[in-house]
N, C-alpha and C positions, 0 to 999 in steps of 0.2 A: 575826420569823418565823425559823425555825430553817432552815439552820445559821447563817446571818450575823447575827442578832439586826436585821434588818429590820425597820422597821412596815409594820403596816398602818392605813391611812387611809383617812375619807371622806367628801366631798366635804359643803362649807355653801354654800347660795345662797340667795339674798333670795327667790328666784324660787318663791314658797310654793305655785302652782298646779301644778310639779310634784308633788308631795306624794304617796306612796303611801301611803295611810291604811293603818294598824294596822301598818306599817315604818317609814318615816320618820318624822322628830320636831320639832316647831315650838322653840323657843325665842326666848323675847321678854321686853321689860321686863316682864310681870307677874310672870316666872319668879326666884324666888330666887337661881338663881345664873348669871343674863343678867350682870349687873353684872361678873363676873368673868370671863366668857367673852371678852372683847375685844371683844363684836362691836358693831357699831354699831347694828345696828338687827334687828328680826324675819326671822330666818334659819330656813331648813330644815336639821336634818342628816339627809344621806341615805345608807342603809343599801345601797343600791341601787347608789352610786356608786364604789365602791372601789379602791385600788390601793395598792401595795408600794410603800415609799418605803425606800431605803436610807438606816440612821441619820446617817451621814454628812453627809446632804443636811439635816438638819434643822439648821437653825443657831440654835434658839430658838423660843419660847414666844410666844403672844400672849392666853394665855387658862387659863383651866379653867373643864368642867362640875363639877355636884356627883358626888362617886360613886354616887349612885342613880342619879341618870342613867344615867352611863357603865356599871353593872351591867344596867339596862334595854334598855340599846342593844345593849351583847354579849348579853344574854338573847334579845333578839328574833333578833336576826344567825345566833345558835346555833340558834335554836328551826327556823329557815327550810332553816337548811344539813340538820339531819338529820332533815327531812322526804323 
């Protein structure tokens, strides 16, 4: 995020009964690119939960979705904000 080249991030939890349908996003073993995400088990990412992390603080990777995901997820992110 501009000027400090910031991310932003958001929030994964197992805890799938939060779930805001048609924003948030399940990913699980059926999902093609579960396997690469690092996660252990059926996670929500939630669209809902967000915050600024200075890049600094990040000291490494434990995963990736596919890019249609992540294109889906800023699509919906976007679609909400300029409503």
């Amino acid at each position: 995020m501009p000027p400090f080249h910031d991310l932003l991030v958001c929030g994964i939890s197992t805890q799938l009964h939060q779930q805001v349908s048609g924003f948030d996003e399940i990913i699980g073993p059926p999902d093609d690119d579960f396997g690469t995400s690092g996660l252990k088990e059926t996670s929500l990412i939630r669209l809902g939960f967000l915050a600024v992390v200075p890049q600094r603080a990040i000291i490494g990777t434990i995963g990736s979705i596919a890019p249609e995901r992540h294109k889906r997820l800023l699509e919906t992110l976007s679609d909400y904000l300029v409503k």
